[in-house]
N, C-alpha and C positions, 0 to 999 in steps of 0.2 A: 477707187475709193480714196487714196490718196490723195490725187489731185483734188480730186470734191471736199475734204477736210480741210486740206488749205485756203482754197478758196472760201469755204464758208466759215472758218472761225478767223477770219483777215480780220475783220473790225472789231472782236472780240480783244483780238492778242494787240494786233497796233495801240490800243486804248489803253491797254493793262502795261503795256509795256513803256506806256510813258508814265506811268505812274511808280515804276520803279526809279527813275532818274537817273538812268545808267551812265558810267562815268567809262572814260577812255582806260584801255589797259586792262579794265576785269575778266576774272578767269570765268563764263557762266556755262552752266548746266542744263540744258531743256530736261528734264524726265516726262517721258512721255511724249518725244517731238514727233512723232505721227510721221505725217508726210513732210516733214523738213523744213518744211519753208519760216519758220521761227529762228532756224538756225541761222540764215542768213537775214533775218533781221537784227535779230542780236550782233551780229558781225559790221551793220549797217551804222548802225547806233553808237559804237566803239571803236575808236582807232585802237591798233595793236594788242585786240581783243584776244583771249583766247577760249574757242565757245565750242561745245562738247553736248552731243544728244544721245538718249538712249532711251529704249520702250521698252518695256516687257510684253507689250500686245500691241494691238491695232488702233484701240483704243487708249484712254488716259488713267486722270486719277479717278474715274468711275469703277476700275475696274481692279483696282490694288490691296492685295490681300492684303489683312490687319493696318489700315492705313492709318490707326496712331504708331501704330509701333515704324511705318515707313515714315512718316514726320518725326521719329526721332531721332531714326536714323541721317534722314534730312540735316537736321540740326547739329547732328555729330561733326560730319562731314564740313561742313560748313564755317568759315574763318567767323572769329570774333568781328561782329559788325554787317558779317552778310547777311544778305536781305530774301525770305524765301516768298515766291509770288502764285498760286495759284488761280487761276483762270481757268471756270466752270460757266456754261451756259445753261447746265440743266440744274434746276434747284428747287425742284420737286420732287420729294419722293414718288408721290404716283403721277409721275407723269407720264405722255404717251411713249414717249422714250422709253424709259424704264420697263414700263408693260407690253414693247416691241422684242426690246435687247436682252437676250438669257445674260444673266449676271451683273448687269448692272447698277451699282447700285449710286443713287444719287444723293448727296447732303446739301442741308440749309447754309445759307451763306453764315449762318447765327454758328452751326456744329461745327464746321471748319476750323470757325476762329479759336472755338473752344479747345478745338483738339489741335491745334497749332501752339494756343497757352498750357494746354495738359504737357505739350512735348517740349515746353521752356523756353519758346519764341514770345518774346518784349511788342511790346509798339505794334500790337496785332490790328489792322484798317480792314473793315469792310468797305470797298467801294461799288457801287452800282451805275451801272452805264443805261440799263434798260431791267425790270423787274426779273430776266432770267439771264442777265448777261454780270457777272461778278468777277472781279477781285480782291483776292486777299492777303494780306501782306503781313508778312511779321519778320521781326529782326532777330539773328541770334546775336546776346549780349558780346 
């Protein structure tokens, strides 16, 4: 299951991941690195990086209890200036996913942002690579 995640969200996270502009020496966070392989991208991208993953499931942000109140924890956490990036390919609520997967729950690229502005992230970008493939970006001041 693992391997198979990596390999299918690769063009998802490669894409989103230049959209952050990553700079040599950042400290980053995956939440939610799944099968790992993010991690050593971020490591890629970064000289004398220092990059840290952790999931609560197998799954991502589909699946995150009270996920404004985790975006504001997000924000807490996070230096003046950092930049938080989610990366979603399902953006449908009734999609076939959703109606496959007990508990999953899916948001619009539109709700995200909102609730990334609810939780006090600036400069919130909706970017779209392909109608279900998104990024979202917002800065804490």
């Amino acid at each position: 299951m693992l391997k198979f995640m990596n390999l299918c969200h690769a063009p998802l996270t490669n894409w989103g991941l230049k959209l952050v502009d990553i700079q040599d020496g950042w400290t980053m966070l995956d939440i939610g690195c799944g099968g790992g392989a993010t991690l050593q991208r971020l490591l890629k991208r970064s000289q004398d990086a220092k990059v840290y993953g952790i999931d609560i499931s197998e799954e991502t942000v589909y699946f995150w209890p009270d996920l404004p109140h985790c975006l504001q924890e997000v924000r807490r956490v996070l230096k003046s200036g950092g930049k938080f990036a989610i990366m979603v390919e399902v953006v449908d609520g009734d999609s076939m996913w959703t109606n496959v997967v007990e508990g999953m729950t899916a948001y619009s690229p539109e709700e995200l942002k909102t609730m990334l502005e609810d939780a006090g992230f600036i400069q919130t970008e909706i970017h779209r690579m392909k109608p279900s493939n998104v990024t979202i970006i917002g800065i804490k001041e």
